[in-house]
C-alpha positions as CSV (number, residue, x, y, z in Angstrom):
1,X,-3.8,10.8,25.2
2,X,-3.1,6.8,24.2
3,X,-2.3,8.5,20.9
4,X,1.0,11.0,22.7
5,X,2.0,7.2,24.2
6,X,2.0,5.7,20.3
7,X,3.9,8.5,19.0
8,X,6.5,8.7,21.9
9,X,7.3,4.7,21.9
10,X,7.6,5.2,17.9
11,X,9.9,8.1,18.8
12,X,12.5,5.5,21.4
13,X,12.4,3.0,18.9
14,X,13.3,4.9,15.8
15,X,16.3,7.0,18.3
16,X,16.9,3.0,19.9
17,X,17.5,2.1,15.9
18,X,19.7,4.6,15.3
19,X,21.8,4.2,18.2
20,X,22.2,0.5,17.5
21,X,22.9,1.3,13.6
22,X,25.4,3.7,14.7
23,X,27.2,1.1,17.0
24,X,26.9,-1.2,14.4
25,X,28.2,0.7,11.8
26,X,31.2,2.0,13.2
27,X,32.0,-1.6,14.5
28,X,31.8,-3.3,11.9
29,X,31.8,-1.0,8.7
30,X,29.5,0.6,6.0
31,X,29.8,-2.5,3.6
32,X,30.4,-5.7,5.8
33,X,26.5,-4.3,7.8
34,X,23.1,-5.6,6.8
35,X,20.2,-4.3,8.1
36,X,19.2,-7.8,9.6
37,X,22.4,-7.2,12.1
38,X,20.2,-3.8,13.2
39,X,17.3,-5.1,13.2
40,X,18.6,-8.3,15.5
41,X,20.2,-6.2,18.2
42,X,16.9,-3.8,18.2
43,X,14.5,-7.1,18.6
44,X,12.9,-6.2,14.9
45,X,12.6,-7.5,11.3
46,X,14.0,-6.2,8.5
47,X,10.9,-4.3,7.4
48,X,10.0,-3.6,11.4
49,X,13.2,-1.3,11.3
50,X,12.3,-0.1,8.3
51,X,9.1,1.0,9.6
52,X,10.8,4.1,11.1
53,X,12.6,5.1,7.9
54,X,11.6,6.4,4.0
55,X,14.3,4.3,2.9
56,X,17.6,2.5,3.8
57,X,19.2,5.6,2.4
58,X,16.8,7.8,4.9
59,X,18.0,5.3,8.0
60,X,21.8,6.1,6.6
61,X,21.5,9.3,6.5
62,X,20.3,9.3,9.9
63,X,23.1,7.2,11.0
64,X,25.3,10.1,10.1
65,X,23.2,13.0,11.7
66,X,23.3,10.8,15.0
67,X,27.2,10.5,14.9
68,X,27.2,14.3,14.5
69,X,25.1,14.6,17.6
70,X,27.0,12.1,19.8
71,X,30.4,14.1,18.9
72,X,31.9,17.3,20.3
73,X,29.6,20.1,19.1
74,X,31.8,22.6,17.0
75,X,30.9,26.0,18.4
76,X,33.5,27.3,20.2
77,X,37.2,26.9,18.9
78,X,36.0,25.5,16.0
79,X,38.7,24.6,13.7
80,X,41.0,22.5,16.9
81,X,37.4,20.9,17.9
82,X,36.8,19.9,14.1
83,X,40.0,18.4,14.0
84,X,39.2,15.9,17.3
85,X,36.2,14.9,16.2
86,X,38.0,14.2,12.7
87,X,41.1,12.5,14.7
88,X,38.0,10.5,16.8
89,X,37.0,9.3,13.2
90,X,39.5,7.0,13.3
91,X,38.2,5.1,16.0
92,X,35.3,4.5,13.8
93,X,35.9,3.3,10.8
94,X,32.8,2.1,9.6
95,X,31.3,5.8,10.0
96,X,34.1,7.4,8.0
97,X,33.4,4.9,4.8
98,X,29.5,5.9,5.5
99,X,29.8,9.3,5.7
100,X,32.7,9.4,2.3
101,X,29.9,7.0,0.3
102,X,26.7,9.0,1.5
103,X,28.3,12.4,0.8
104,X,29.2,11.1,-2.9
105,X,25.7,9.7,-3.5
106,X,24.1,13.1,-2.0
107,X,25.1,14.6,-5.7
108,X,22.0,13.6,-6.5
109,X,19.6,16.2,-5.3
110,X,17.0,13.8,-5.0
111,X,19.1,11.1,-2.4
112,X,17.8,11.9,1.2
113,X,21.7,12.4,2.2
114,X,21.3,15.9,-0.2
115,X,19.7,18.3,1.8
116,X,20.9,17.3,4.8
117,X,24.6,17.4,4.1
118,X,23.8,20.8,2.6
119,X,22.3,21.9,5.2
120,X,25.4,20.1,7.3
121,X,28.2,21.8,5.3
122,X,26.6,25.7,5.2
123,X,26.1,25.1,9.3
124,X,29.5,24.0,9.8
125,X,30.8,26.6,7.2
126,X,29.2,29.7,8.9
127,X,30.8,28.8,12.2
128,X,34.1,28.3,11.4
129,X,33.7,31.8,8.9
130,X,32.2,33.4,12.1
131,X,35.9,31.8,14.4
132,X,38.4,33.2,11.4
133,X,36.4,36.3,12.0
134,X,37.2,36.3,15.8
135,X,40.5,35.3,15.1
136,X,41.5,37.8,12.4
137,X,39.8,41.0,15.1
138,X,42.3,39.1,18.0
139,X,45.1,38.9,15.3
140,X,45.7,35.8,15.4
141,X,44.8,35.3,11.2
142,X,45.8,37.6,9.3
143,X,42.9,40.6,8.1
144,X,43.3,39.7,4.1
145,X,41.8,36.2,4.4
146,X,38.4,35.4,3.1
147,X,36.9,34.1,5.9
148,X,34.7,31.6,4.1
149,X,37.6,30.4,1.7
150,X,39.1,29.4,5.0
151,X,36.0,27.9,6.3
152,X,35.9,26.3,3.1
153,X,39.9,25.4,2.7
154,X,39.6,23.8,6.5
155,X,36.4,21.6,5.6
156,X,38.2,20.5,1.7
157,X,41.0,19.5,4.2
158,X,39.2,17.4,6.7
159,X,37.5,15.4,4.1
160,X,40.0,15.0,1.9
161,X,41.7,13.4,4.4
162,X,39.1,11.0,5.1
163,X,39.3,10.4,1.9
164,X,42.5,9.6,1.4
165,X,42.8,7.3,4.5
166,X,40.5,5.0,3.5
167,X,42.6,4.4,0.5
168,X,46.4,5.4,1.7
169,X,47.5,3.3,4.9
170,X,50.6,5.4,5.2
171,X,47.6,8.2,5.8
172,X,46.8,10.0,8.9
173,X,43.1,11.2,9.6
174,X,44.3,14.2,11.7
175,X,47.6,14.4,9.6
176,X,46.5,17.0,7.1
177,X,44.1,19.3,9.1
178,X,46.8,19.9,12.1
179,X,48.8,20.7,9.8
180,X,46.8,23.5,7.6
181,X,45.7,24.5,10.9
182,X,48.9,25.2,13.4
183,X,51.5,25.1,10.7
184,X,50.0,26.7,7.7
185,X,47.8,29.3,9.3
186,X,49.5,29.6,12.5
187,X,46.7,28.6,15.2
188,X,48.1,28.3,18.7
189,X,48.8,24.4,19.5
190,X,46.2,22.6,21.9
């Protein structure tokens, strides 16, 4: 039994980390953050908070899993919920540079950002294929469409502009996506 207490207060520490790294993070940005910040605000050392973690990749990686929790979950109306959380983004800075650095370092198969941005991307991919789907049996997109190039085209779009607003301060985060999706393809306007 003492040992379920252990394992639970390890458990609220390493979620109490990652809520303070997230806060952190999108406050004050991916490269102006050290770890001794985190570990400050959570009452821990350096290597304390790294207790919790494989690696400060791992904790990173993390980082980004919990800002995909804490946002709207994309179920239903996929493509117009994608493209608030990506306006949201903007709002958070710090968490956009993360996520466009971890997702370049994740080429490497062996980075601990790999598989779960995989697994991230073919989640997120299968449920907007499965929304063109329901879109193109109400008509609303047209039948021809390969519903996972579209999946596909709309993800490109939402990171590219990330991307590019990082970079490009004439640059809109929501810019590009509202406009593949209600312009280009015709969705119905929120």
């Amino acid at each position: 039994m003492a040992r379920d207490g252990v394992y639970a207060k390890g458990r609220l520490k390493r979620e109490e980390i990652l809520d303070v790294a997230l806060e952190v993070f999108a406050d004050e940005g991916y490269r102006g953050t050290s770890l001794r910040t985190v570990a400050a605000r959570c009452g821990l050392t350096v290597a304390g908070v790294m207790h919790y973690f494989d690696s400060r990749e791992d904790l990173l990686t993390q980082v980004i899993v919990r800002r995909d929790q804490t946002g709207r979950p994309i179920y239903h109306d996929a493509p117009r919920t994608l493209a608030e959380n990506v306006k949201g983004n903007a709002e958070r800075p710090g968490l956009v540079e993360l996520f466009v650095s971890l997702t370049a370092a994740a080429h490497d198969r062996e980075h601990p950002a790999h598989e779960v941005l995989a697994h991230r991307y073919a989640g997120l991919r299968a449920t907007l294929s499965a929304d063109v789907v329901e879109r193109q049996e109400a008509g609303e997109l047209p039948s021809h469409l390969d519903p996972d190039a579209i999946a596909r085209l709309i993800i490109a779009t939402a990171d590219g502009a990330q991307l590019q607003w990082m970079v490009d301060d004439e640059a809109r985060l929501e810019g590009p996506l509202s406009t593949l999706l209600y312009d280009v393809l015709g969705l119905p306007r929120p």
